[in-house]
C-alpha positions in Angstrom: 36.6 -11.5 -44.6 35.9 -12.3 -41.3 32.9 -15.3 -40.9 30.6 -14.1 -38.3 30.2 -17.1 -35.7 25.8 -17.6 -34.6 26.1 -16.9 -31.1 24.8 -18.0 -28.3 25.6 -16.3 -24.7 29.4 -16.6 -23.5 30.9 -17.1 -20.2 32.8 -13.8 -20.5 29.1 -12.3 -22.0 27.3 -13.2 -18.8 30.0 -11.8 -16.4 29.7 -9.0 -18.5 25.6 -8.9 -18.1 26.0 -9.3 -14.1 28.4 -6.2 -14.2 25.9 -4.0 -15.9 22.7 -5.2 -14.4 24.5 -3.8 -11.0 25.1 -0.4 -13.1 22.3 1.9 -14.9 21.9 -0.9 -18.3 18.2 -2.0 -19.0 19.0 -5.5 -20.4 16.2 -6.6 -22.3 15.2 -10.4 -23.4 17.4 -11.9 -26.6 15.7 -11.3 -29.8 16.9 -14.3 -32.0 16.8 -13.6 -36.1 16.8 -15.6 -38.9 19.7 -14.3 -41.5 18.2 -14.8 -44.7 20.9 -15.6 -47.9 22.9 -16.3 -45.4 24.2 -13.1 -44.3 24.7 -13.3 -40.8 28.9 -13.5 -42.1 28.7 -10.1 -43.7 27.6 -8.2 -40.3 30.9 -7.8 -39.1 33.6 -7.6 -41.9 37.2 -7.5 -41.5 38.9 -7.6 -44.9 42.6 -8.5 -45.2 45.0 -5.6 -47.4 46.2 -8.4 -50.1 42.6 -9.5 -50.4 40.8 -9.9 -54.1 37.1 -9.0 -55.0 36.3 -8.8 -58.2 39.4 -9.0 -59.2 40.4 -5.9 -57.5 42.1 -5.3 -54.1 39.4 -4.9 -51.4 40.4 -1.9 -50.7 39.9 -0.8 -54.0 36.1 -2.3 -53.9 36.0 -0.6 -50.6 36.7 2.6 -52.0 34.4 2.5 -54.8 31.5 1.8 -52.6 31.9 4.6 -50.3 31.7 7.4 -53.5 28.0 6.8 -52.9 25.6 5.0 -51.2 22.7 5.3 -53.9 24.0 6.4 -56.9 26.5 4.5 -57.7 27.2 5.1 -61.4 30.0 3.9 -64.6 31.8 7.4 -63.6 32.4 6.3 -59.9 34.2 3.3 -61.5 36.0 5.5 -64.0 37.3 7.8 -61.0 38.2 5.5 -59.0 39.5 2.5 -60.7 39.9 4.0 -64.3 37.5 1.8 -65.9 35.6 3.0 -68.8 32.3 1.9 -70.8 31.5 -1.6 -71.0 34.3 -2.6 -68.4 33.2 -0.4 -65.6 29.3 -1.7 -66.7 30.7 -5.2 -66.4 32.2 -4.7 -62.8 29.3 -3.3 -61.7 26.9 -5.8 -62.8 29.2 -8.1 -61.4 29.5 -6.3 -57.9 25.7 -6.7 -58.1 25.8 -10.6 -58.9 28.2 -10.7 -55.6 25.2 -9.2 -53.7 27.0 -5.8 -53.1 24.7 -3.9 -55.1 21.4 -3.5 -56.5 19.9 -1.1 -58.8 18.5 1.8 -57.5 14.5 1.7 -59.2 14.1 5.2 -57.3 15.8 7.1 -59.9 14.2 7.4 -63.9 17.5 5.5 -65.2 17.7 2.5 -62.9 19.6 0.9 -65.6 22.7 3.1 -64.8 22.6 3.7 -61.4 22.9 1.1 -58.3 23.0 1.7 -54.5 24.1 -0.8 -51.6 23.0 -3.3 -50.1 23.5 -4.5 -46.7 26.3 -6.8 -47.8 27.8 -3.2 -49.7 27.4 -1.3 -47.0 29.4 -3.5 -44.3 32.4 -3.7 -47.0 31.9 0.4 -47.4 32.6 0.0 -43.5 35.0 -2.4 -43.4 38.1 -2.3 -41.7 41.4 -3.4 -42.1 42.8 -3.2 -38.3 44.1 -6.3 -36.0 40.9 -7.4 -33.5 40.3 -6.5 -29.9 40.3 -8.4 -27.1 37.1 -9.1 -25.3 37.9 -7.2 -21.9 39.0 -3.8 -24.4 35.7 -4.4 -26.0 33.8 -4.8 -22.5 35.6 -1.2 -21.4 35.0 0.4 -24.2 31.4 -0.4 -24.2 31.0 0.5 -20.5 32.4 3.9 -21.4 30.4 4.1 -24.6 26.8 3.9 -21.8 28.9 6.3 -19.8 28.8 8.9 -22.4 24.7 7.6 -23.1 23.5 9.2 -19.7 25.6 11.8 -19.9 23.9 12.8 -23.3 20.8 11.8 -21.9 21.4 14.3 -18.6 22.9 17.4 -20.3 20.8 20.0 -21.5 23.0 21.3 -24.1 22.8 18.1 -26.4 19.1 18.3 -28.6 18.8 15.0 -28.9 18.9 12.0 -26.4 19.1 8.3 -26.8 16.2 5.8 -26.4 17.7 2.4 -26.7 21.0 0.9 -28.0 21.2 -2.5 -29.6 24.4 -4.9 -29.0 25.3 -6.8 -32.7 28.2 -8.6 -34.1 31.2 -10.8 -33.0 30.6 -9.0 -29.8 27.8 -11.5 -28.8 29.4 -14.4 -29.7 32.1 -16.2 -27.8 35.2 -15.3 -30.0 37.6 -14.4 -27.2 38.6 -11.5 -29.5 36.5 -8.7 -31.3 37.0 -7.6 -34.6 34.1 -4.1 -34.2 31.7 -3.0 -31.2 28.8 -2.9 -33.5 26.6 -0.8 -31.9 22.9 0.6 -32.8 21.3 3.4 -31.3 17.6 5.2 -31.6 18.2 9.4 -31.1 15.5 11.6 -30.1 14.8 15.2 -29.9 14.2 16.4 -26.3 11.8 19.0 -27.1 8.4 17.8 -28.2 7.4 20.6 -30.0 9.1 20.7 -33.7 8.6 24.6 -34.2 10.9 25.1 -30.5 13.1 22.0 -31.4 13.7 23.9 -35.3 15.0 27.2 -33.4 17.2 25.0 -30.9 18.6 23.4 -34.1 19.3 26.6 -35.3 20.6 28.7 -32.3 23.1 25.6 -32.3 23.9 25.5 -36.0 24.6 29.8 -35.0 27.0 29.0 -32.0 29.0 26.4 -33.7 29.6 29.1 -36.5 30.5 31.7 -34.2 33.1 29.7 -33.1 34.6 28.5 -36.8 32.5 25.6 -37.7 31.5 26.0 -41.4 28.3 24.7 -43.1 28.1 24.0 -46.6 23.8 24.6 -46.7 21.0 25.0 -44.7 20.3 21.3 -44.4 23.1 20.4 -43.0 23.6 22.9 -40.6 20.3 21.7 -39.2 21.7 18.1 -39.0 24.8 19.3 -36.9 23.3 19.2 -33.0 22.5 15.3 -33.6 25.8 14.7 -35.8 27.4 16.4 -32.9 25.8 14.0 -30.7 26.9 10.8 -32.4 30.7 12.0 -32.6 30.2 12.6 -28.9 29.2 9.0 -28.3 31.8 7.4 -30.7 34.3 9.5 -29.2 36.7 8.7 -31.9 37.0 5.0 -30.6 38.5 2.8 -33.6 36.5 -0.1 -32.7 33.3 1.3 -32.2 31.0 1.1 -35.1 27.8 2.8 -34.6 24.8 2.7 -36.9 21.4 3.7 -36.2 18.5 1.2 -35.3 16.0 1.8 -38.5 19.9 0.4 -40.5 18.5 -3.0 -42.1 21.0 -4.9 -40.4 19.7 -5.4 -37.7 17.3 -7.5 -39.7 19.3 -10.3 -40.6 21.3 -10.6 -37.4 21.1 -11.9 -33.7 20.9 -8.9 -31.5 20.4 -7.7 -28.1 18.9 -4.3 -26.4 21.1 -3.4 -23.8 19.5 0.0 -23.2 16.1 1.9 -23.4 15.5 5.2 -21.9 12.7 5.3 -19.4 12.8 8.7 -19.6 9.1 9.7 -21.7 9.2 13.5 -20.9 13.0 15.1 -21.4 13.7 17.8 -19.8 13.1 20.7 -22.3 17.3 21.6 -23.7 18.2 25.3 -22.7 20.6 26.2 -25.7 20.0 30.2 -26.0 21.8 32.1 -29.0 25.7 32.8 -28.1 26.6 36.4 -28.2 29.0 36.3 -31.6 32.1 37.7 -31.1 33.0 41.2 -32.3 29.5 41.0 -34.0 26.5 42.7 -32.7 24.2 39.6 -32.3 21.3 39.2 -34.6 18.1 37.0 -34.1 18.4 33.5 -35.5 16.1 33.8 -38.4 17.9 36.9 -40.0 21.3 35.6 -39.3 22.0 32.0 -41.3 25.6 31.2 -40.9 25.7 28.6 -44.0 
């Protein structure tokens, strides 16, 4: 695992600052943060394939986490690793000593059921790719805000975004980069939640008409701001983007570059698409998932 290096503004960081200031970037003070247990290391984690945790390859671990993020249970082990009984119980409990875990006391059997932490959640998302150099980092970020305004300007995205928060081994002065870690606040556009529920839907409608499928309700709702963030990650292996209410950004140094000035949107005009070969219906009556 990569050790994450406390930080304190580089040469090439500066440069970088002057080159935004010049641009559309509101670049806020540094917000310094204490990292308590001393996991400032885990916020940008690079594991290597031949790697051991547990006694099990990384990647293995890594797989494991990712079956859930709350419920981690003995059958997750069982599945994944071919564990049973007391030896899956035992690698759990010991995943938990590590600090990967915790037991999850939302649930009535807390006893047999764990969920991430913070440390968990940055192996979950850990990666197992060759770093970056600083100037491919430094593009990739200005096209990253590129893509910002432009979700901020269209009216066809729902949602805009407020602010985005710099973290990781970009802000220190590690001439290479092993993740843009990346945080970012989304907003609906339209202030009123009955309108903004109809947009959400009249979306969730057009990106059916057109293939997309839906497994409920729920998360056909979800799709115009999961559109949004695929938009801004754009498919980029080094960007990692999280949102800003993640706990992580608790425990490490980290920097707004961005906040939207904007406090009144422009109201999104997203009518219902005509489906094709299909008489259209109105959205209510006509739930494609």
């Amino acid at each position: 695992m990569a050790i994450w290096e406390r930080s304190t503004r580089s040469p090439q960081l500066r440069n970088f600052e002057r080159h935004l200031h010049g641009g559309k970037f509101l670049l806020m003070n540094w917000k310094e943060l204490k990292c308590p247990h001393n996991w400032c290391q885990i916020v940008n984690m690079r594991i290597q394939p031949d790697e051991l945790i547990s006694g099990f390859p990384a990647s293995q671990i890594r797989k494991l986490l990712r079956q859930s993020v709350e419920f981690l249970s003995v059958g997750n082990v069982t599945r994944v690793l071919g564990l049973r009984g007391k030896e899956a119980l035992r690698l759990l409990e010991t995943l938990e000593k590590q600090g990967f875990i915790e037991k999850n006391a939302m649930v009535s059997d807390a006893e047999q059921s764990w969920k991430h932490t913070i440390k968990g959640g940055a192996l979950s998302n850990a990666l197992f790719s060759a770093p970056v150099s600083r100037t491919s980092a430094e593009k990739k970020l200005s096209e990253f805000m590129e893509r910002v305004h432009r979700v901020n300007e269209d009216s066809r995205f729902l949602f805009r975004v407020r602010k985005v928060v710099l973290f990781g081994s970009f802000l220190t002065q590690s001439p290479t980069i092993g993740d843009l870690d990346i945080a970012i606040d989304l907003v609906q556009k339209e202030p009123d939640a009955r309108k903004h529920s109809q947009l959400l839907l009249a979306r969730a409608n057009e990106a059916a008409s057109y293939g997309r499928h839906f497994p409920n309700y729920v998360e056909g709702l979800r799709f115009a701001e999961q559109e949004v963030i695929m938009f801004l990650k754009a498919r980029s292996r080094i960007l990692q983007l999280t949102r800003c209410d993640d706990g992580v950004l608790n425990i490490t140094e980290n920097r707004v570059i961005y906040e939207s000035p904007e406090q009144n949107p422009t109201v999104p005009i997203n009518p219902v698409p005509k489906r094709r070969g299909r008489r259209s219906r109105k959205i209510d009556e006509d739930l494609p998932f």
